[in-house]
C-alpha positions in Angstrom: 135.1 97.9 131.0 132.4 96.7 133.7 131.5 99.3 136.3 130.6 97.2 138.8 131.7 93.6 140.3 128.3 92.7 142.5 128.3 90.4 145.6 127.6 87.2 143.1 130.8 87.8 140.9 128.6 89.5 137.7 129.4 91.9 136.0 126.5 95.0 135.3 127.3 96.9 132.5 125.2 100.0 132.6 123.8 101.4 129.0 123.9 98.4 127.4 120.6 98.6 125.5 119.5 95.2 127.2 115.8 94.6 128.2 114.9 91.4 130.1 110.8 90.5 129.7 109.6 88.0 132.8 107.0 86.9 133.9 105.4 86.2 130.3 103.9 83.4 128.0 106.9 82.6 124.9 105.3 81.4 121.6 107.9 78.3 121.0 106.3 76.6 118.2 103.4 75.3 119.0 103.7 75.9 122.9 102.8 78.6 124.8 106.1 78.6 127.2 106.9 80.5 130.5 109.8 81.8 130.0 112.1 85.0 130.3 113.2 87.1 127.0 116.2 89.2 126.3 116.6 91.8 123.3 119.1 94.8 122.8 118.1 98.4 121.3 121.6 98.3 120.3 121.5 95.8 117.6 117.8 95.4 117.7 118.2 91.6 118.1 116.9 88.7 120.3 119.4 87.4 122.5 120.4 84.9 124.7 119.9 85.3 127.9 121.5 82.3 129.4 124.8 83.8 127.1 124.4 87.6 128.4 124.3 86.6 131.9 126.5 84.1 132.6 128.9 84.5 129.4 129.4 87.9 128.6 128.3 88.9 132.9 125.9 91.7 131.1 122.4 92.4 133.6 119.8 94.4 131.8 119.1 97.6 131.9 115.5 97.1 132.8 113.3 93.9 133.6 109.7 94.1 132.3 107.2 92.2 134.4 104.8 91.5 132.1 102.1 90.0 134.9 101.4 86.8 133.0 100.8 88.3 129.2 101.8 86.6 126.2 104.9 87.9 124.3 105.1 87.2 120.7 106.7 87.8 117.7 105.5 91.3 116.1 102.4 90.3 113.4 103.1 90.4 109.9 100.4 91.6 107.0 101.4 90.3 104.1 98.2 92.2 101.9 97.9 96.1 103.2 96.0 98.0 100.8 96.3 101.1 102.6 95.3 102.6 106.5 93.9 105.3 108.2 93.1 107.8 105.2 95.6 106.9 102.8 95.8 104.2 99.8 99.4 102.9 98.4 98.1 102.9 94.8 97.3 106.6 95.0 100.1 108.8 94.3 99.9 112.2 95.4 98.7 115.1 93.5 100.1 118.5 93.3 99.8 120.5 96.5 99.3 117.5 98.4 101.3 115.5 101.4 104.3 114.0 99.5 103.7 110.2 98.9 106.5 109.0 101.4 105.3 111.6 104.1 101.8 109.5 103.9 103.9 106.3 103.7 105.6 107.1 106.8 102.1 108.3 108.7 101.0 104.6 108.1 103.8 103.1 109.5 104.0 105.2 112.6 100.2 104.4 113.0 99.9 100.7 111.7 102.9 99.5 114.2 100.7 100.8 116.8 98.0 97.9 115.6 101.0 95.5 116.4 101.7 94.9 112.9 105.5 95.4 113.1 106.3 94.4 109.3 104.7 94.4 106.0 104.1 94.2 102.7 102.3 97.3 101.5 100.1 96.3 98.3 99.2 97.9 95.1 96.2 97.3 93.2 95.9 96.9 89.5 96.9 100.4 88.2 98.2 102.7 85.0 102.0 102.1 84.9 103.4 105.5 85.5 101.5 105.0 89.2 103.9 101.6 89.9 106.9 103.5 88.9 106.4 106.3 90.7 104.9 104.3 93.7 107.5 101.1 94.2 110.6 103.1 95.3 108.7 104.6 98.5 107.9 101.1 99.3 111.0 99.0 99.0 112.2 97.1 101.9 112.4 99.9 104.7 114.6 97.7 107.7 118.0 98.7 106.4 117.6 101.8 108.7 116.5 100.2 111.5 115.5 103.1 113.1 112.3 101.6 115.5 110.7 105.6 115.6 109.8 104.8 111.8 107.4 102.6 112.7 106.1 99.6 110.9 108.7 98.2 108.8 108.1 97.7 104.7 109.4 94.4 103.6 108.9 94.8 100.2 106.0 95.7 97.8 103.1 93.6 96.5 101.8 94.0 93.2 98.5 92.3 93.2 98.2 92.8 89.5 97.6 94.2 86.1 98.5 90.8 85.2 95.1 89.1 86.4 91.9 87.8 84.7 89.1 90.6 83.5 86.7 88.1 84.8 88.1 88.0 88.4 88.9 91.3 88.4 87.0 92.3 92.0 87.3 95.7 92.0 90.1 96.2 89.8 89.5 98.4 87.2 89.2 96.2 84.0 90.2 98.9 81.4 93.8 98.8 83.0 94.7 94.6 82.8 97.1 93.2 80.7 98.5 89.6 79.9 102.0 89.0 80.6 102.3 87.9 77.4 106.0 89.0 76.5 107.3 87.5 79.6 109.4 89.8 82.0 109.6 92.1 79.2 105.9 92.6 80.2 106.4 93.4 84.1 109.7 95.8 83.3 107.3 98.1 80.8 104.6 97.7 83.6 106.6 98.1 86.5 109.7 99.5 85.6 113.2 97.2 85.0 114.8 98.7 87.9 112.0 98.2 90.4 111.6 94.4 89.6 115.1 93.9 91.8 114.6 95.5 94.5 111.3 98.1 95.5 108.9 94.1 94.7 108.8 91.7 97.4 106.0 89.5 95.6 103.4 89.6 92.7 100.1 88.2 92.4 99.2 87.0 88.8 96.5 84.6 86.6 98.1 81.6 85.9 96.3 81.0 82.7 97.0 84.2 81.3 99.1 84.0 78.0 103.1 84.2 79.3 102.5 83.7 82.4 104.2 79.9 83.0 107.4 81.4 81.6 107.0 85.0 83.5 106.6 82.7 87.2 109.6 80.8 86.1 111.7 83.7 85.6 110.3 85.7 88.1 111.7 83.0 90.3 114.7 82.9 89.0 114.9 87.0 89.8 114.4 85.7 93.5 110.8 87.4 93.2 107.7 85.3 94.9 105.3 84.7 93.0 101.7 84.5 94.2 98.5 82.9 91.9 95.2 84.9 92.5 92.1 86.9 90.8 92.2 84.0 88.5 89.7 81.5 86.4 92.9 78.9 86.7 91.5 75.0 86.4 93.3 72.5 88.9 96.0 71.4 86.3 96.6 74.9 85.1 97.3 76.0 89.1 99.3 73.0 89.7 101.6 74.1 86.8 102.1 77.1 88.0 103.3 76.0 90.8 105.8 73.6 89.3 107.3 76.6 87.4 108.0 78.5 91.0 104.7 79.9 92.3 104.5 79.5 96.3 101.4 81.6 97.4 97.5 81.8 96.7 96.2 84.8 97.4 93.0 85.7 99.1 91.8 81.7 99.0 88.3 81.4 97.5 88.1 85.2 96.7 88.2 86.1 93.1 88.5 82.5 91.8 86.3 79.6 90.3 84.9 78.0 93.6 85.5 73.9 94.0 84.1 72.0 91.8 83.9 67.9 92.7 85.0 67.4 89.3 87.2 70.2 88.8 89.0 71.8 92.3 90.4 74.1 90.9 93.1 76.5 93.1 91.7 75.3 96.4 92.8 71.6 94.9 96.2 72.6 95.6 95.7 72.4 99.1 95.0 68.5 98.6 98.1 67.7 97.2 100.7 65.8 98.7 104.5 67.8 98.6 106.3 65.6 97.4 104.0 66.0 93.8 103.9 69.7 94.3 107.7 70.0 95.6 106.1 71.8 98.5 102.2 72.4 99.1 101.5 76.8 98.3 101.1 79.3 101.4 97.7 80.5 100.8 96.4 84.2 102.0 93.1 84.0 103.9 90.9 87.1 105.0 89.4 86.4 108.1 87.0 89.6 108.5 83.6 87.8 108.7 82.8 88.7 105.4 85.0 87.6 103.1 84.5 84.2 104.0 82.2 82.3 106.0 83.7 81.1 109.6 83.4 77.2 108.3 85.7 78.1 105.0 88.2 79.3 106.7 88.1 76.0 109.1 88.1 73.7 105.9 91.1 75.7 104.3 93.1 75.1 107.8 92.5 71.5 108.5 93.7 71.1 104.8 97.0 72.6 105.2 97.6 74.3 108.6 101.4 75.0 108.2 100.2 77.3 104.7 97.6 79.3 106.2 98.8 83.3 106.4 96.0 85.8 107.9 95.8 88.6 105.9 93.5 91.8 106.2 93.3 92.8 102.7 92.9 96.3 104.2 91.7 99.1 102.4 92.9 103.0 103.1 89.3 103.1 104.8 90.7 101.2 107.9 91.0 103.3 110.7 88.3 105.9 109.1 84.5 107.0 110.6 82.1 105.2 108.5 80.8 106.9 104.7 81.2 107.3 101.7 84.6 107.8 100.2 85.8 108.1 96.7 88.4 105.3 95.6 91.1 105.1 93.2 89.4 104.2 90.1 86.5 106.7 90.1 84.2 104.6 92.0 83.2 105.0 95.2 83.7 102.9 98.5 80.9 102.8 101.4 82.1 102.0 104.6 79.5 100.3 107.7 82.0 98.6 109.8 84.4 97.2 109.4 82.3 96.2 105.6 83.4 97.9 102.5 81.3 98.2 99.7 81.7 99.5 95.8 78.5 101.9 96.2 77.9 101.1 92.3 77.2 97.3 92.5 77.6 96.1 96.5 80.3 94.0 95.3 83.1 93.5 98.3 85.4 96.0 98.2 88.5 94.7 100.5 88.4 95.0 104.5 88.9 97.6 107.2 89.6 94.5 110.3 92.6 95.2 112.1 95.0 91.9 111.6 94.8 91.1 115.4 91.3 90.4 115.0 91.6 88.1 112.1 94.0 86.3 114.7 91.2 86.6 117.4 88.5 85.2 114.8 90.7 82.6 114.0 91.4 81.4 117.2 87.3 81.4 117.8 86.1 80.0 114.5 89.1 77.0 113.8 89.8 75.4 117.9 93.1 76.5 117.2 95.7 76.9 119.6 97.3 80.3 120.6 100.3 79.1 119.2 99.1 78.4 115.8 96.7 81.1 115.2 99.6 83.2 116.2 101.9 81.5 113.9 100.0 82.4 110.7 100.7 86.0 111.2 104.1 85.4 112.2 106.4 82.7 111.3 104.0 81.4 108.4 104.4 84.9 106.4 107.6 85.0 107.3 108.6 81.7 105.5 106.7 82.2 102.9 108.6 85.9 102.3 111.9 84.1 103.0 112.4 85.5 106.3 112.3 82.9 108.7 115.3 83.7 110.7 115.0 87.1 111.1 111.1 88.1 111.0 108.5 86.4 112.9 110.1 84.7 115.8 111.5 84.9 119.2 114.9 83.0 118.3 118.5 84.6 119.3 120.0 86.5 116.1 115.9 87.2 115.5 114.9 90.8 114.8 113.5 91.9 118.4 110.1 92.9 116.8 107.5 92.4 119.1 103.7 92.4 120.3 102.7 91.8 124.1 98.7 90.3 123.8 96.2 90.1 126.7 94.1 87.4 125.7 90.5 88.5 127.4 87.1 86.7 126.7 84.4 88.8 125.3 81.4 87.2 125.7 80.2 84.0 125.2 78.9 84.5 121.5 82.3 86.0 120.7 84.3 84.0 122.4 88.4 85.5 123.2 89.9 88.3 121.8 93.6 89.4 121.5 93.9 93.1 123.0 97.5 94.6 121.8 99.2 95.9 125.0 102.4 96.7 124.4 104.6 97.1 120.4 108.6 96.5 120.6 110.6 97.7 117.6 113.7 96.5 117.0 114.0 96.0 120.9 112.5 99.5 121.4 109.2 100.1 123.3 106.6 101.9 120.5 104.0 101.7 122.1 102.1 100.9 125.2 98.3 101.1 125.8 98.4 102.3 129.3 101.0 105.0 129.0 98.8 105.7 125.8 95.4 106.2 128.0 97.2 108.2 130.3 98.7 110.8 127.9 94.8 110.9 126.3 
C-alpha cells in the first residue's frame, strides 16, 4: 500500500529500490541526450520513468544529480586475458588461492574499471586446463548479486584450434586442427562445457574440419570468431557463410592486405547482402597493437562492426617487471607494453578498456556516442545480448558507467575518467567516496 498521498495526488512508496539519475548526458544511439534515468536494485532493470511516476505513482528513493556527466551503458570487454595478478588460463596449484576465489578478486576489481560485463578468455592451453577452467567462468548473471562485481558472460576460447604460424604467443607444442569436427572441441574442451561454461571460440578458418566445426558450432548456438589465422579472402568469406560472425584482434596474427589478395580484413569490404551480414571485428586500441591510422581505416570500413577490446593480460593493474607467464616464458612489462622477454614479440596489453574508448575517440573523429557504442551495444550484439546488455533501454539490465569526459592536453586530446560503476542498479563504486576512504 502507498504511505503517503502528497499535495500533487502521487503516490511515494518508500523502499522501493528506485534511483532517479538527472541532470546527465543519455547515450541514445548516436546522440548524446539530456535526459533523466530510472533503475530499480530490486529487479536490477532500467525503467520507465514516465511509467513509474505517473502510472504506477512510485517517486524514487534517491535522485542523483549527476552535474552534467555522461551516463552510459556499463562497458563490455569482449577479450580479458586476465587482471591485476591473475591469468584465466592458469589454474591454481596446490596450496594456492582456489581458482574461483581469484576469479571473483577480478571481478570485484575489473568492475571498478567500469567494465560491468565480460568475456573472460583462455589462451591456447593442455586440455585438462579448459576443463578444469570453463565451469568457474560460465555466465555469472544468474545471481545477480551487484557485490560480485563484474559479471562473466560466458567464456572465450581463443584457441588450440589456430594456425602454428600465427600462433603470437601461443605455445605451438599445444595446437591442434579441428579435424574430427565437434568431436575435436568435446576431447579439447570437454562435451559438457561446449553448452554452457563457452560464450564464443576463436579458430583458423583453413584449418582441416574447421568449415564443418563453425557450422555446427552454430548450430550449438556457440559464436564463432576467425583469428590467429593464414586464411586467404575466399577461405574467410567461407567461413563466414558456414556461421562465423567475429574477427578477432583485426590485423593481429593474420596475413596483412594484399592488393591482390585481402585477405580477412577483405571481409570488411563486402557488401551484406553477399556476406548475409558483414563480421564484428575485435580491435585493440592500446597504441601498440596497431597504428592510430589502422584503426581509423578499419572504422570507416565498417563502423557498426567495430568492438574495442583490451586483449588484457594478467599483468594489467601490476608495477612494471618481469613476470613469468603461462607457458614457461617470461613477460616484461614497461607500460602499459608487454613483451615475451625471449624474442620482443607483443605479448597482449595491460590498457584499461576506457582508454581504448578515449584513444578511439582521439585517433577516429568519432562521436561520443559511437566510440561508446563499440564497447557497449556493438559487443553486445555481437554476443546476442542486445536487449539486455549494453544499453540504457527499459527492461535493460541497469549496468552502468558515469564518464567525465576531461581534455588532457593538446597532444592527447580527451580522455574518459570513470566516476561512478552501477550494478544491476546498485552503486559499486564511486571515485570520490573512493579518495576519501584512501
Amino acid at each position: 500500500m502507498p504511505s503517503a498521498v502528497p499535495a500533487n495526488g502521487f503516490f511515494h512508496r518508500h523502499g522501493t529500490g528506485v534511483t532517479k539519475f538527472t541532470n546527465c548526458f543519455l547515450v541514445r544511439g548516436d546522440d548524446l541526450v539530456q535526459e533523466d534515468l530510472w533503475v530499480s536494485s530490486v529487479s536490477g532493470k532500467i525503467l520507465n520513468g514516465q511509467e513509474m511516476l505517473y502510472g504506477e505513482r512510485v517517486a524514487p528513493d534517491s535522485i542523483v544529480d549527476l552535474g552534467g556527466k555522461i551516463l552510459s551503458p556499463g562497458l563490455i570487454d569482449l577479450q580479458l586475458n586476465g587482471a591485476f595478478g591473475f591469468d584465466f588460463s592458469v589454474v591454481s596449484e596446490d596450496g594456492a588461492m582456489p581458482y574461483g576465489k581469484r576469479v571473483q578478486q577480478v571481478n570485484k576489481k575489473l568492475v571498478r574499471t567500469g567494465v560491468t560485463s565480460y568475456t573472460p578468455t583462455l589462451t591456447s592451453q593442455l586440455s585438462e586446463v579448459y576443463q578444469k577452467a570453463l565451469p568457474f567462468l560460465a555466465p555469472s548473471g544468474a545471481t545477480r548479486d551487484a557485490a560480485m562485481g563484474s559479471e562473466s558472460l560466458g567464456a572465450h576460447c581463443e584457441g588450440p584450434f589456430i594456425n602454428p604460424n600465427k600462433n603470437g604467443i601461443h605455445k605451438e607444442a599445444v595446437l591442434q586442427s579441428p579435424t574430427h569436427g565437434l568431436s575435436s572441441l568435446a576431447s579439447c574442451y570437454g562435451a559438457a562445457n561446449l553448452t554452457s561454461p563457452i560464450k564464443y571460440i576463436t579458430l583458423a578458418p583453413e584449418l582441416p574440419g574447421a568449415l564443418d566445426t563453425i557450422r555446427n558450432l552454430t548450430a550449438l548456438g556457440l559464436t564463432v570468431s576467425i583469428g590467429h589465422s593464414e586464411a586467404s579472402y575466399e577461405e574467410a568469406r567461407s567461413s563466414m557463410q558456414a556461421g562465423a560472425t567475429m574477427i578477432t584482434h583485426l590485423f593481429n596474427a593474420m596475413e596483412p592486405m594484399h592488393h591482390r589478395n585481402p585477405g580477412i580484413f577483405g571481409l570488411l569490404g563486402q557488401t551484406s547482402s553477399s556476406l548475409h551480414r558483414k563480421p564484428y571485428f575485435g580491435i585493440i586500441a592500446d597504441g601498440i597493437h596497431l597504428h592510430h591510422t589502422t584503426v581509423k581505416i578499419a572504422w570507416n570500413a565498417h563502423p557498426d562492426g567495430l568492438i574495442l577490446v583490451t586483449d588484457a593480460m594478467a599483468l594489467a593493474g601490476m608495477p612494471d617487471g618481469t613476470y613469468d607467464w603461462t607457458n614457461g616464458s617470461r613477460i616484461v612489462k614497461n607500460g602499459n607494453v608487454l613483451t615475451l622477454e625471449e624474442n620482443g614479440k607483443i605479448a597482449g596489453s595491460s590498457i584499461q578498456l576506457v582508454d581504448c574508448v578515449s584513444n578511439f575517440l582521439n585517433w577516429t573523429g568519432a562521436s561520443v556516442p559511437e566510440a561508446l557504442k563499440a564497447v557497449t551495444e556493438t559487443p553486445a550484439k555481437m554476443l546476442g545480448l542486445v536487449d539486455v546488455k549494453g544499453s540504457l533501454r527499459e527492461g535493460a539490465d541497469a549496468d552502468l558507467v558515469v564518464l567525465d569526459l576531461q581534455e588532457s592536453g593538446v597532444s592527447k586530446g580527451k580522455k574518459f575518467c570513470v566516476e561512478q560503476v552501477w550494478k544491476f542498479g546498485e552503486k559499486v563504486f564511486d571515485k570520490e567516496e573512493d579518495g576519501k576512504q584512501a
